[in-house]
C-alpha positions as CSV (number, residue, x, y, z in Angstrom):
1,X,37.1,16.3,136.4
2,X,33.6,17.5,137.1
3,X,33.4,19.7,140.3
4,X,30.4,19.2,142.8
5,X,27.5,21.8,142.9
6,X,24.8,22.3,145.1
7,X,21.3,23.4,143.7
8,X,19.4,25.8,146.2
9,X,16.5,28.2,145.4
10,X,17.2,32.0,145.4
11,X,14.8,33.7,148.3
12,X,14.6,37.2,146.4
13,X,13.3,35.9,142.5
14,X,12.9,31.9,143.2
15,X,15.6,31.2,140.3
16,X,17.0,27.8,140.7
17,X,21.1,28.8,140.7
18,X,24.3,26.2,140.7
19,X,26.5,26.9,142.8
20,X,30.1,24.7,144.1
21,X,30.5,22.6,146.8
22,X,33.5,24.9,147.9
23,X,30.7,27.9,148.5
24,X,29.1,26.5,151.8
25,X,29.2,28.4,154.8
26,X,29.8,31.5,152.0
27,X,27.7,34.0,150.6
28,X,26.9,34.5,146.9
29,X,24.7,37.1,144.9
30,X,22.3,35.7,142.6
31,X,23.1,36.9,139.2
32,X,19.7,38.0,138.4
33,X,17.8,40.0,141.3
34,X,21.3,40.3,142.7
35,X,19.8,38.9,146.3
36,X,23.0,38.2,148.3
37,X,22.3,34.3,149.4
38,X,24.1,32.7,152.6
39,X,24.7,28.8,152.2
40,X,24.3,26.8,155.2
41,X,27.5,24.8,156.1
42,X,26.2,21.4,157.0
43,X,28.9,19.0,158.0
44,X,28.2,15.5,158.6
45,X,30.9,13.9,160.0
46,X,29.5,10.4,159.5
47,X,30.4,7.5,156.7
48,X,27.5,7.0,155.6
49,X,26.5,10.1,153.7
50,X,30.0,12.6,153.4
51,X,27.7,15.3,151.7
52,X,24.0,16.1,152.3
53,X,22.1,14.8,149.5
54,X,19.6,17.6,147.5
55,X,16.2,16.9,147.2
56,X,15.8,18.7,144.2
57,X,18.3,18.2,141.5
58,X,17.9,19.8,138.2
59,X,17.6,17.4,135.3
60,X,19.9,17.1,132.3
61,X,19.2,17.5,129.1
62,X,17.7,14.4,127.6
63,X,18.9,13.4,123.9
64,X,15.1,14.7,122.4
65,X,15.2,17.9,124.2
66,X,15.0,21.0,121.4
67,X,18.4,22.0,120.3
68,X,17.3,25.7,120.0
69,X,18.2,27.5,123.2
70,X,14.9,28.5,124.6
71,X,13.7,31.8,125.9
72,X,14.9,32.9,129.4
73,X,10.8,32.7,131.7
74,X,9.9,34.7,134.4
75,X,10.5,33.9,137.7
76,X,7.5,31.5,138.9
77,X,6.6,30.0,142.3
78,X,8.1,26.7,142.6
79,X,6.2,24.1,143.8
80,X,9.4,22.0,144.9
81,X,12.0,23.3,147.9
82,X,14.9,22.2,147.7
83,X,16.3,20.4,150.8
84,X,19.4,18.9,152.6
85,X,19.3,15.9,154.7
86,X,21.9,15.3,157.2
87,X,22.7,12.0,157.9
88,X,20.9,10.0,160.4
89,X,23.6,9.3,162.8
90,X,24.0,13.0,162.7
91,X,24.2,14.2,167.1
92,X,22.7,17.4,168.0
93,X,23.6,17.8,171.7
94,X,22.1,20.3,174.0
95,X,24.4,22.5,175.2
96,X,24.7,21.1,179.7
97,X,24.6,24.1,182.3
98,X,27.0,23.4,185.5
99,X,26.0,25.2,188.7
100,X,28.9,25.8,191.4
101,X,28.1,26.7,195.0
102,X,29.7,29.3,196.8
103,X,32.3,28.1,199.1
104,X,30.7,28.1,203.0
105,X,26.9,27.2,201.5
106,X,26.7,23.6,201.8
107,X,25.5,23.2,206.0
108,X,23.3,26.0,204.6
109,X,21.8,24.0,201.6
110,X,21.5,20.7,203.8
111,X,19.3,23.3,206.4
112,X,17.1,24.1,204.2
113,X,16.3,21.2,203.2
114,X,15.1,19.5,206.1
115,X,12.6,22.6,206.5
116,X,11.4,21.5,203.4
117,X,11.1,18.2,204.3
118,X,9.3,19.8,207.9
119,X,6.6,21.4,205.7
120,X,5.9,18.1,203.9
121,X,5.6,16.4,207.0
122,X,3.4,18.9,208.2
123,X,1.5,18.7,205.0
124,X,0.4,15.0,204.8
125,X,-0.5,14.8,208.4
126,X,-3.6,17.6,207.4
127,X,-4.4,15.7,204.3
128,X,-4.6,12.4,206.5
129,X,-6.6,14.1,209.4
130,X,-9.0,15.6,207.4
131,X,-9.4,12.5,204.6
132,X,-10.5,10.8,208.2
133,X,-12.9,13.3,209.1
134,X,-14.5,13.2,205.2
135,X,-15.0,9.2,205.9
136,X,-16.9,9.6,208.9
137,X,-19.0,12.2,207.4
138,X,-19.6,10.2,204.6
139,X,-20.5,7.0,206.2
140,X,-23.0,9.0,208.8
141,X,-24.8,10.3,205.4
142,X,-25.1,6.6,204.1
143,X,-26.5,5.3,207.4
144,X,-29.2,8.4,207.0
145,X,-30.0,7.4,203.5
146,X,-30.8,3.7,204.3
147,X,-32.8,4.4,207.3
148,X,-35.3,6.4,205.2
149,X,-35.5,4.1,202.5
150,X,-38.2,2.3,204.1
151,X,-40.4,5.4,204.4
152,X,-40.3,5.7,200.5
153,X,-43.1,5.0,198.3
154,X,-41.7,2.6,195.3
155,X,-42.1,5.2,192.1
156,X,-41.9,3.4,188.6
157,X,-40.2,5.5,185.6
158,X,-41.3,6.0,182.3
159,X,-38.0,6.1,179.2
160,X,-38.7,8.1,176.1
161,X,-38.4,6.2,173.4
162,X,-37.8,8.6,170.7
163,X,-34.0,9.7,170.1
164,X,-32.8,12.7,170.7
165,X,-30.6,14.4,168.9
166,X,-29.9,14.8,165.3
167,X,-30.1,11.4,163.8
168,X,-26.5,9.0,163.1
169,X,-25.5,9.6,159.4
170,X,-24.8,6.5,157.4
171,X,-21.3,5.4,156.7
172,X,-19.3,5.8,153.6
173,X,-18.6,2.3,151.7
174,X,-15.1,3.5,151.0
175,X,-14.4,5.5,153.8
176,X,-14.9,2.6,156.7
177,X,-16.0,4.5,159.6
178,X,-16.0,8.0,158.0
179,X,-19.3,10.4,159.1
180,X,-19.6,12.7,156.9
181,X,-21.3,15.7,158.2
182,X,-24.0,17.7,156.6
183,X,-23.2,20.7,154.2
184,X,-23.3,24.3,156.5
185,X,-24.7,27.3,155.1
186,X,-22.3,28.4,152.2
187,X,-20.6,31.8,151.9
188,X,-20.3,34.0,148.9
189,X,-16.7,34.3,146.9
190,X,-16.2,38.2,146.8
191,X,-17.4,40.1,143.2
192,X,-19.5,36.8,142.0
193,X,-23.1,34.5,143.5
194,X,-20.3,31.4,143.5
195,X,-21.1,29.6,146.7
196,X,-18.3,28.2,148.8
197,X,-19.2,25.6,151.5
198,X,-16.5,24.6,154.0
199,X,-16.8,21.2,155.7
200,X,-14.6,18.8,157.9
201,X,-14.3,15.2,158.7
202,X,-12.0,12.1,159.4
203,X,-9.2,11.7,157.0
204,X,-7.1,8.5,156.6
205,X,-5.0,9.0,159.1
206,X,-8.3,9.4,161.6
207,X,-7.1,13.3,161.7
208,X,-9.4,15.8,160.8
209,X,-9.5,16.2,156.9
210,X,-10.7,19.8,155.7
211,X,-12.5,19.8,151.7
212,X,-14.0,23.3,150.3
213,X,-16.9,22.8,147.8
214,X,-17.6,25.6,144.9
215,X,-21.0,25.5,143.7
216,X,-22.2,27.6,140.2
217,X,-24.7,30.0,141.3
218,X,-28.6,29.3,140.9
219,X,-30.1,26.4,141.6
220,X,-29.8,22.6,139.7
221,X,-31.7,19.9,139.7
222,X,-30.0,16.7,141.0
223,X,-28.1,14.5,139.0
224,X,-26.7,17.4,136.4
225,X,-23.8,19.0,137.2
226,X,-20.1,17.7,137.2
227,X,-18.0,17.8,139.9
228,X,-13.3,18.8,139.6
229,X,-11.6,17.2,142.4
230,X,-8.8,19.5,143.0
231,X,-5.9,19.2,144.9
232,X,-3.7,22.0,146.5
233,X,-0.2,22.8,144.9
234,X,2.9,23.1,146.6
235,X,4.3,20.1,148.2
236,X,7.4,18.4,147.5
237,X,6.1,15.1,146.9
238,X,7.4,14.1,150.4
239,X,4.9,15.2,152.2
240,X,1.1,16.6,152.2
241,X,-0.6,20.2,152.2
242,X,-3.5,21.6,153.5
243,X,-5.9,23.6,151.4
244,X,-4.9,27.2,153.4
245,X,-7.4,30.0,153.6
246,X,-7.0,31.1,150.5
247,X,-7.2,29.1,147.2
248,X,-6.1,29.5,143.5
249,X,-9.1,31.3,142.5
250,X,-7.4,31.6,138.9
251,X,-7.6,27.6,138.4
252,X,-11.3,27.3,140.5
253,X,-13.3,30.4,139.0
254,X,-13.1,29.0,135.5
255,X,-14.8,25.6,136.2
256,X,-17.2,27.0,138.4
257,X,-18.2,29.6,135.8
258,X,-18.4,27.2,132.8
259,X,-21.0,25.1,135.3
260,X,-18.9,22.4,137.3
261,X,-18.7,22.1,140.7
262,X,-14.9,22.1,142.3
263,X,-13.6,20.2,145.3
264,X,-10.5,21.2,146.9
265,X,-9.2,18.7,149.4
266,X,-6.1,18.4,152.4
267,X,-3.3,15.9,151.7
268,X,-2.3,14.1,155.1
269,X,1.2,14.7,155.9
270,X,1.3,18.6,156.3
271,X,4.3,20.1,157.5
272,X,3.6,22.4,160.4
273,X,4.3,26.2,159.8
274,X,7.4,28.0,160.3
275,X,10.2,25.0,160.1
276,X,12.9,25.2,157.8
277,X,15.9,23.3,157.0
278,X,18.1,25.4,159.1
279,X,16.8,24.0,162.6
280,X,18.6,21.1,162.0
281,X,17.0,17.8,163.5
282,X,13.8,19.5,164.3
283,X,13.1,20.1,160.7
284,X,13.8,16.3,159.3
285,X,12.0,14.9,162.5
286,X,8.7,16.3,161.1
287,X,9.4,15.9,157.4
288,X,9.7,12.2,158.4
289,X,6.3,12.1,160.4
290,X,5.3,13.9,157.1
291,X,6.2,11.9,154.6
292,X,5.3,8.4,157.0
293,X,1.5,9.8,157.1
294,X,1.1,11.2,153.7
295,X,2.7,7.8,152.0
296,X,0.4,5.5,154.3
297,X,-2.7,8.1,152.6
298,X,-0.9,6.1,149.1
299,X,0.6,10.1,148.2
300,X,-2.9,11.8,148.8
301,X,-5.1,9.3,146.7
302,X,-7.2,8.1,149.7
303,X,-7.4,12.0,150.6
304,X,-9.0,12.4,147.2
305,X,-11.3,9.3,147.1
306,X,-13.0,10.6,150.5
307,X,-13.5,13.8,148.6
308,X,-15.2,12.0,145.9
309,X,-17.1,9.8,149.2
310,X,-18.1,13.3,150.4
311,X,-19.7,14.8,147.2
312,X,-21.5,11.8,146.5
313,X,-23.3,11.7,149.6
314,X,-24.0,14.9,150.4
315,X,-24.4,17.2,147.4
316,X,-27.0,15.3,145.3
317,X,-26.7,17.8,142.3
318,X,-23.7,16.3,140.9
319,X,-23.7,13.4,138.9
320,X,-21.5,10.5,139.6
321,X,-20.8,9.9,136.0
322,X,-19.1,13.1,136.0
323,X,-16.6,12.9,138.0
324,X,-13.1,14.9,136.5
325,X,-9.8,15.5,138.2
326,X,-7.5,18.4,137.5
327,X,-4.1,19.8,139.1
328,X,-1.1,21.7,138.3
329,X,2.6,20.4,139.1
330,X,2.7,18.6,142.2
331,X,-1.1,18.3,142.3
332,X,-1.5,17.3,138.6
333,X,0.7,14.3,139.5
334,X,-2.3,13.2,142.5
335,X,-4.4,14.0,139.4
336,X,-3.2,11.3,137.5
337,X,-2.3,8.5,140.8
338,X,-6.1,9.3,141.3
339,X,-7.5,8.6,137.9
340,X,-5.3,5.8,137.7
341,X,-6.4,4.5,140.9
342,X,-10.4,5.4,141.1
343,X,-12.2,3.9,138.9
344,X,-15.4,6.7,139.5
345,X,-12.8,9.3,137.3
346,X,-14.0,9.7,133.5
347,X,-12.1,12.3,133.0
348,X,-8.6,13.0,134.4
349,X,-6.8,16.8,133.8
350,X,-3.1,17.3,134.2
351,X,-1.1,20.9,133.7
352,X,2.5,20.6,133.9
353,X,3.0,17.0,135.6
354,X,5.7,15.1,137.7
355,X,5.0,11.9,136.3
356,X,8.3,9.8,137.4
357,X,9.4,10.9,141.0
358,X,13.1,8.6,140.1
359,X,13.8,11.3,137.4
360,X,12.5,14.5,139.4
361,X,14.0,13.4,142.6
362,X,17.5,12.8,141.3
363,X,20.4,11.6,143.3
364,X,18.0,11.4,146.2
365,X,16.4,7.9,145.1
366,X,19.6,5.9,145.6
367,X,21.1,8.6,148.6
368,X,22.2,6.4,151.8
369,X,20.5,9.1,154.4
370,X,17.7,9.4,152.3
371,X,17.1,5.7,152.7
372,X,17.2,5.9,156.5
373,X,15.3,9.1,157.0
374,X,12.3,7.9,155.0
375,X,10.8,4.6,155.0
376,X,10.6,2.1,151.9
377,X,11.5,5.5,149.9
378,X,12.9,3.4,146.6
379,X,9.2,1.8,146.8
380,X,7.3,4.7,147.0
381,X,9.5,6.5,144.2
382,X,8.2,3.8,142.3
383,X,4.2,3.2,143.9
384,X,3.8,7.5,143.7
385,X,5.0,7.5,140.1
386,X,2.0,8.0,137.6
387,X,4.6,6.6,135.2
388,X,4.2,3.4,136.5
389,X,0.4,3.1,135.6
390,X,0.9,4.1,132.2
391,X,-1.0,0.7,131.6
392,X,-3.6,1.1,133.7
393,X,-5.3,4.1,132.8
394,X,-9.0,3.6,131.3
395,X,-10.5,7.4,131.0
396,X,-9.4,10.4,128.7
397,X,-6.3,12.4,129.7
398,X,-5.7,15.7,128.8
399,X,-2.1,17.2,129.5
400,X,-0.8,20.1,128.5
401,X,3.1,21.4,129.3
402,X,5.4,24.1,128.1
403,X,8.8,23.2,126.3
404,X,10.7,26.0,128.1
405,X,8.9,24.5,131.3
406,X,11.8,25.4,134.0
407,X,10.5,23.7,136.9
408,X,9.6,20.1,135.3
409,X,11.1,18.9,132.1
410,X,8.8,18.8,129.0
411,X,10.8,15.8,127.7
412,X,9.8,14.1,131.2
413,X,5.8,14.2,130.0
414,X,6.8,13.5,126.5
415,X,8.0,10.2,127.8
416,X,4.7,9.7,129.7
417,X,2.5,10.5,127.2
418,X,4.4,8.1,124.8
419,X,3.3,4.9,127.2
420,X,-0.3,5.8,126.9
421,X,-2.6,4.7,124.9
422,X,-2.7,7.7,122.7
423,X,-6.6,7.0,121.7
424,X,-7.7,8.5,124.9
425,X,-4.8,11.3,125.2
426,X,-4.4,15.1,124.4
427,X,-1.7,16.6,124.6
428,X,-1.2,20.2,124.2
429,X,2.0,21.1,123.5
430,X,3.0,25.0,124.7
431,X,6.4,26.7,122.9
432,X,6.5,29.3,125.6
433,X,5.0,30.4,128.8
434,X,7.2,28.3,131.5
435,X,5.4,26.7,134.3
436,X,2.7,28.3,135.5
437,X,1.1,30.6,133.0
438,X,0.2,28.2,130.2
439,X,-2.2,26.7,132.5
440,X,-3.9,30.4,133.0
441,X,-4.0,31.5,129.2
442,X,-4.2,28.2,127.3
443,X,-4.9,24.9,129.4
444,X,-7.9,26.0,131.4
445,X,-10.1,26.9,128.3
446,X,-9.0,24.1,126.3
447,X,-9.4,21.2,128.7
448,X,-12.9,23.2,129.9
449,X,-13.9,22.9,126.2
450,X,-12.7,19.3,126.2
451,X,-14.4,18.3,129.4
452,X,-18.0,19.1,127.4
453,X,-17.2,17.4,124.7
């Protein structure tokens, strides 16, 4: 008989560790940076969901997976948290304060009140005496104003014609009643004559929606640069992100040196800062706002096609027949919804993918609370999938992914890739490196090189 484990993240190195059911409200050390971890005791006392379900469930090994055992990576920053949901029916009461009165006080108390209720009286008879006195002031004026009217001379007036004011801009045709507005005087990135332009406007949720724009240094001649639609890493798949203050310059500098523009966009959805599992009902009340705005955005797709709104009308040097996407992890999976879903892509760039949210999510997918927390959640599993437009896809794919990947399976993209129409797919297949740094060292050349090809 199998015993339950728990999978949580380790705060000191970020190492995913298994751990028993039995070691809630208990301490552990993690075995590598030897970082002494407390686990939250959750109870949930309801029948619908005995344990809290885990967001994050590390996969099993699938039949193709290599037999050799495969090199132990270094720690890297996981895109994914992992996260318990109570159940719904979960109460958190407020803890009531009683107040006693001294024995002897309550003639006292009843004293003081009608004072108070003196001063009020007191109060509203001012008010009323002097809103009298402001009518009769008021109407002497008026009776002023009309007798004089007769002694002025009728005066026409001329109306300016000309607006004032910068003029309206014109809407978006995908963006309904998006404005975009004008691009502000860019700003250098530090060390290099890259220019960085930051600009803000509605978003599909009507919120305000930030995008950054790298432009190659020098100028270009409309119509002859393409344009990566970028967006920021780090999400869960449950909710959005915002772009932050400071973005992977690792991933931008190198397409903005080999001469493309890049456009990082917000997802809608953001969780606001400083929230964590452990205070309880506040947390999952905004992780369900969250995830209700950032699935209605269709899992940051319409984020990215007002991007692509944005560039089109207001930086003429790109040309809209160059239009590439690119992400790693969490954001190579909008990479793909996107290109599977705009048909403006020609090129679409994936590093490390989630491609089937059913198999990355685990457990969760079928999880009573997890129903009830978040709306229609086995449909979007399904809609937020790239998996599930395996069919659909009509532009080149690049993909690249390490086999001793230990954030996201390789044999999960394997799968993927084998749906495709293998025509219009490269995959680069990585022995080593883990998650992150095979997109550094060997996936941002290549798919450069392959993008001007």
């Amino acid at each position: 008989m199998s015993i339950p484990t728990l999978s949580v993240s380790c705060s000191g190195c970020n190492r995913r560790l298994r751990v028993p059911e039995t070691a809630r409200g208990k301490q552990i050390r993690c075995p590598m940076c030897k970082h002494v971890l407390s686990i939250p005791e959750m109870r949930d006392e309801s029948p619908i969901a005995q344990q809290p379900p885990n967001v994050v469930s590390t996969p099993s090994a699938k039949p193709n997976a290599p037999t050799k055992p495969r090199p132990i990576a270094k720690p890297t920053e996981n895109d994914f948290d992992d996260l318990l949901l109570p159940a719904p029916q979960a109460q958190y009461h407020p803890q009531q304060a009683s107040v006693t009165l001294p024995s002897g006080s309550t003639r006292l108390a009843s004293r003081r009140g009608r004072q108070s209720f003196a001063w009020l009286f007191w109060l509203i008879g001012f008010i009323a005496v002097g809103g009298l006195a402001g009518i009769l002031v008021l109407g002497w004026l008026v009776i002023g104003s009309l007798k004089n009217i007769g002694n002025q001379p009728f005066a026409t007036k001329t109306f300016d014609a000309t607006p004032s004011g910068p003029p309206v801009l014109a809407e978006s045709k995908n963006a309904s009643s998006t404005v975009y507005p004008p691009l502000p005087i860019p700003s250098k990135v530090s060390g290099t004559e890259i220019s960085v332009y930051n600009v803000r406007f509605s978003g599909p949720s009507k919120q305000t929606m930030e995008a950054r724009i790298y432009m190659p240094a020098g100028n270009h001649q409309p119509g002859t640069l393409g344009c990566v639609f970028l967006a920021p890493a780090g999400t869960p798949l449950l909710h959005g992100v915002k772009i932050g203050q400071e973005d992977n310059m690792e991933e931008i500098v190198p397409y903005v040196k080999a001469g493309f523009v890049v456009s990082i966009f917000d997802l809608d959805g953001d969780m606001p800062e400083g929230l964590s599992p452990e205070q309880g009902r506040a947390y999952f009340q905004a992780i369900q706002s969250a995830y209700d705005r950032f699935v209605k955005a269709d899992a940051g797709v319409l984020n990215g096609k007002l991007a692509i709104d944005f560039v089109l009308a207001r930086v003429p040097e790109v040309d809209p027949k160059k239009l590439y996407t690119s992400g790693h992890s969490s954001a190579a999976t909008l990479s793909l919804l996107l290109a599977a879903k705009d048909k403006r892509i020609s090129k679409c760039i994936a590093f490390a993918p989630i491609t089937d949210l059913n198999s990355r999510i685990g457990d969760l997918a079928s999880d009573p609370s997890a129903m009830a927390w978040f709306k229609n959640f086995k449909e979007y599993c399904k809609t937020g999938s790239p998996i599930t437009y395996a069919s659909q896809y009509r532009c080149p794919i690049f993909i690249l992914h390490a086999m001793d990947d230990d954030n996201e399976p390789f044999v999960s993209t394997q799968r993927f890739v084998s749906k495709l129409n293998r025509q219009s797919v490269t995959f680069v297949q990585e022995r080593r490196g883990g998650h992150y740094a095979p997109m550094v060292k060997v996936g941002l050349p290549k798919a450069i090189k392959w993008l001007n090809e």
